[in-house]
C-alpha positions, 0 to 999 in steps of 0.5 A, a space after each residue: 585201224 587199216 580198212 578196205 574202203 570196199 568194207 564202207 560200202 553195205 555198212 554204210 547202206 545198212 546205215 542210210 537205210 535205218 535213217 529212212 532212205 529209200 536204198 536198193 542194190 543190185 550186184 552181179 554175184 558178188 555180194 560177197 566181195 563187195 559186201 552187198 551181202 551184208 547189206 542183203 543179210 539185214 534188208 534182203 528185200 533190198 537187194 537183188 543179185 542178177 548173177 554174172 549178167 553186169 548189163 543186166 545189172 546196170 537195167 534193173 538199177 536203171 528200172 528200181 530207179 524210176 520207181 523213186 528208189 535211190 539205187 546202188 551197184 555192186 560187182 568189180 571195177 573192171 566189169 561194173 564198169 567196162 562191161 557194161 559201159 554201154 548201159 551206164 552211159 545210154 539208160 544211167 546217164 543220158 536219163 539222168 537217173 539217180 543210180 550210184 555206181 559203186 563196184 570194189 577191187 579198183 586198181 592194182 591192188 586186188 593184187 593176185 587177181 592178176 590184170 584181168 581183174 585190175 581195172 586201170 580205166 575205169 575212171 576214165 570210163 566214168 569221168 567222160 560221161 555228162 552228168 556222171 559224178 566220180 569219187 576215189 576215197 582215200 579210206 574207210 571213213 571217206 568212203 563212207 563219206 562218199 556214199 553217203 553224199 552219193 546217196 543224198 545227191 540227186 543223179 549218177 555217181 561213181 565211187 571207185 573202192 579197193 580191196 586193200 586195207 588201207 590206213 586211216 587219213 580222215 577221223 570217223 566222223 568225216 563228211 562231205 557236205 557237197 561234191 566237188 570235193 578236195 583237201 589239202 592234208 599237208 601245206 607245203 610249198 616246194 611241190 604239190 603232190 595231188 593223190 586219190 585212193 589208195 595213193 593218198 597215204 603213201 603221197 603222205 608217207 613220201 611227204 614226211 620222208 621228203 620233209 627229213 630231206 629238206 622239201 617241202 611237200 603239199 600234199 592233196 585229196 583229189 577226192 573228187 575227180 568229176 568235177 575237180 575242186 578247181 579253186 583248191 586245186 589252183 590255189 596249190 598249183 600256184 602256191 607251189 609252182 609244181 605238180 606231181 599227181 598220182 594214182 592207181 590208174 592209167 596215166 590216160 584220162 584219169 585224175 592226172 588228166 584232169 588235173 593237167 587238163 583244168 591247170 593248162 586252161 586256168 593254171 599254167 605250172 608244170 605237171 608229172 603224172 605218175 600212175 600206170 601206163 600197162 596191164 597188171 600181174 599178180 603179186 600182193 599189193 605192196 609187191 605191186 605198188 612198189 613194181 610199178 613205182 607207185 607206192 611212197 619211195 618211188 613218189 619221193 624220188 620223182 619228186 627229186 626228180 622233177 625238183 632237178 628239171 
């Protein structure tokens, strides 16, 4: 059954709570869309929300968090992050304190929200910070993955959630033992299509559309952006020779970066990105992923394409 990744959030809370973890969250009134609020409706002293105020937020998570809690925040990608980037990098990072940002509606597919509320940098907002641990889940059960890992490892995370339901890739009882984390989901050897998010299953879709052409297509989890999983990711580059990433986010600084970053220094192949080089519109999801030729048609036909070069 399709879920939205940003639904694994108050339930998995809910969750580690019953199992004797010490769990706050703070939101910026949006309880209701991150699904804090589910959170809050069973532990209501566990949550706080600080109103339209994401600075003031990331400040009383920061506090919470010296109190021995582990601390989660809630709001949109575009706000929990942008807004109050300062607050994340001098109270959350340069401390080291054990706050998990964890805010929903990432990428393009909020869809009619429109280019205001598309957060196309936030990872690599997240990414270039010390100490900041970055996660994109591919669905609902590896995001309750990734906040449960989250939870349990001492120190700032980022957990990257969409609003789109999203079609199963892992089994429900999917766990990640530690980060850095990637998998390979289909072997292949003609080209590695390495994904995260909301692209995983359509780099999966374009695989089996490519397969019925006679390619070979890997496909890859680049579940955890910061760090990378480098020897898996190396060991795909190397076996296929080619790499194509793609993601729901600006082609600058984000997965893709990464991947050709760690690949120029360890791996040298050549290396697409596809993701987004403008600002959003409104639309619904599919409508958009297809625009901006990131949905599993417009991987196959890049992949062609750099088949050719």
């Amino acid at each position: 059954m399709a879920q939205a990744t940003r639904a694994a959030f108050g339930a998995t809370l809910i969750k580690l709570v019953e199992e004797g973890h010490d769990i706050m969250a703070v939101d910026a009134d949006l309880c209701g869309s991150t699904t804090t609020g589910a959170f809050g409706k069973v532990y209501p002293d566990r949550l706080v929300d600080v109103g339209i105020a994401e600075q003031n937020m990331i400040g009383v998570a920061s506090g919470l968090a010296l109190t021995g809690r582990t601390v989660f925040t809630g709001s949109f990608a575009v706000f929990g992050t942008g807004r109050c980037w300062e607050q994340i990098r001098n109270t959350v990072c340069d401390s080291d304190l054990d706050v998990k940002i964890c805010p929903t509606h990432a990428g393009i597919t909020v869809g009619p929200d429109g280019a205001t509320h598309q957060a196309l940098e936030d990872i690599a907002l997240m990414r270039v910070l010390p100490g900041m641990r970055v996660l994109v889940p591919a669905d609902y059960a590896s995001a309750c993955a990734a906040i449960r890992v989250a939870a349990t490892t001492p120190g700032p995370f980022y957990v990257r959630m969409g609003r789109e339901p999203l079609p199963a890739v892992y089994d429900d009882d999917f766990a990640i033992e530690s980060v850095p984390f990637a998998r390979v989901l289909r072997e292949g050897s003609d080209i590695s299509i390495m994904a995260c998010g909301v692209e995983v299953a359509q780099a999966l879709a374009a695989a089996e559309t490519l397969a019925g052409e006679g390619i070979d297509a890997e496909v890859v989890d680049v579940m955890s952006v910061a760090p990378l999983a480098e020897d898996v990711l190396m060991a795909s580059a190397a076996k296929c020779g080619r790499v194509l990433t793609v993601e729901e986010h600006s082609v600058y600084g984000g997965m893709g970066s990464a991947v050709a970053e760690l690949l120029a220094e360890k791996q040298p192949v050549p290396v697409t990105r596809m993701g987004m080089t403008t600002f959003g519109q409104s639309g619904t999801a599919a409508e958009l992923l297809a625009y901006y030729g990131l949905d599993a048609p417009a991987i196959a036909r890049r992949v062609h394409e750099v088949l050719r070069r």
